[in-house]
Legacy VTK file of the C-alpha trace (Angstrom):
# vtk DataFile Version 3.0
C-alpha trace
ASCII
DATASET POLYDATA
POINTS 77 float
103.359 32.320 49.434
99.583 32.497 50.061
97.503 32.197 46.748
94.205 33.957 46.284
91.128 33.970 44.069
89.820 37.181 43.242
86.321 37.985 41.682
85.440 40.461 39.209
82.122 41.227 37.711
81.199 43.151 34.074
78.534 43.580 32.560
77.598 42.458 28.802
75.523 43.722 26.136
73.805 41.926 23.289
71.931 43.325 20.369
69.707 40.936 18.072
67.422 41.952 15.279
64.208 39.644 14.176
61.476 40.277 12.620
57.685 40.473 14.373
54.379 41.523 14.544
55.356 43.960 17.833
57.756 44.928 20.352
56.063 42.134 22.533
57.087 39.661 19.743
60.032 40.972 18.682
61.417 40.529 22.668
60.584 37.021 22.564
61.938 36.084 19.601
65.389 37.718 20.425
65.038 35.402 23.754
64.771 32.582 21.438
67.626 33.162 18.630
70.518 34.695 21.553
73.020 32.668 22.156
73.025 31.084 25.739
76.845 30.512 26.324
80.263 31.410 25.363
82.954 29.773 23.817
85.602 27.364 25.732
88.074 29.859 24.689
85.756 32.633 25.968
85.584 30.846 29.325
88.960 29.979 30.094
88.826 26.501 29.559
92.091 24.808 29.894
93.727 27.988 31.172
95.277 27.883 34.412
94.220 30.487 37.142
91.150 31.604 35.302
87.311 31.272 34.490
84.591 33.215 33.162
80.838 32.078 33.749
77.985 34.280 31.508
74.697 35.171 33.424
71.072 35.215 32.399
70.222 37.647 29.575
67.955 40.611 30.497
66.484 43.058 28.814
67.942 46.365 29.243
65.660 49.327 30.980
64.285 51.512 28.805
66.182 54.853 29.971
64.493 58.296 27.914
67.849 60.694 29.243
70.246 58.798 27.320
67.711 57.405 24.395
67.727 54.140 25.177
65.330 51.614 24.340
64.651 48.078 24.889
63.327 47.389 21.838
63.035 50.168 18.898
62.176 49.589 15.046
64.539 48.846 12.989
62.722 48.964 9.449
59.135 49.034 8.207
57.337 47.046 5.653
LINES 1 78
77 0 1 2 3 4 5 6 7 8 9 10 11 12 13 14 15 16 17 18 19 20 21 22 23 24 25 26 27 28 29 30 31 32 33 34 35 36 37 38 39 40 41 42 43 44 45 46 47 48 49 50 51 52 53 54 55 56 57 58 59 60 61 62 63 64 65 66 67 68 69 70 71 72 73 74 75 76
């Protein structure tokens, strides 16, 4: 029997808070603290029949009908 590969796509979110001066800040220091991979486990390492590869992080578009924000304060001094 004919084997295939199929591919399937999702889409992750990640939250981080950090403290900064501004939202300018504040986006580039969540760039630097994020973690860039996933676990072996996460990946399907040593599994047979199966892989999972994470993409580029980027920021999410700021979207005013359903309240969302790329970056929004947290707490105040």
């Amino acid at each position: 029997m004919p084997k295939y590969r199929v591919f399937f796509e999702a889409t992750a979110s990640m939250t981080v808070e950090v403290e900064a001066e501004d939202e300018e800040s504040a986006e580039t220091a969540a760039y630097n603290v994020m973690p860039t991979q996933i676990c072996a486990q996460c990946t399907g390492w040593g599994s047979k029949g199966w892989s999972r590869d994470l993409s580029e992080w980027e920021l999410i578009e700021d979207n005013e009908e359903y309240g969302l924000k790329a970056v929004e304060l947290v707490e105040e001094d």
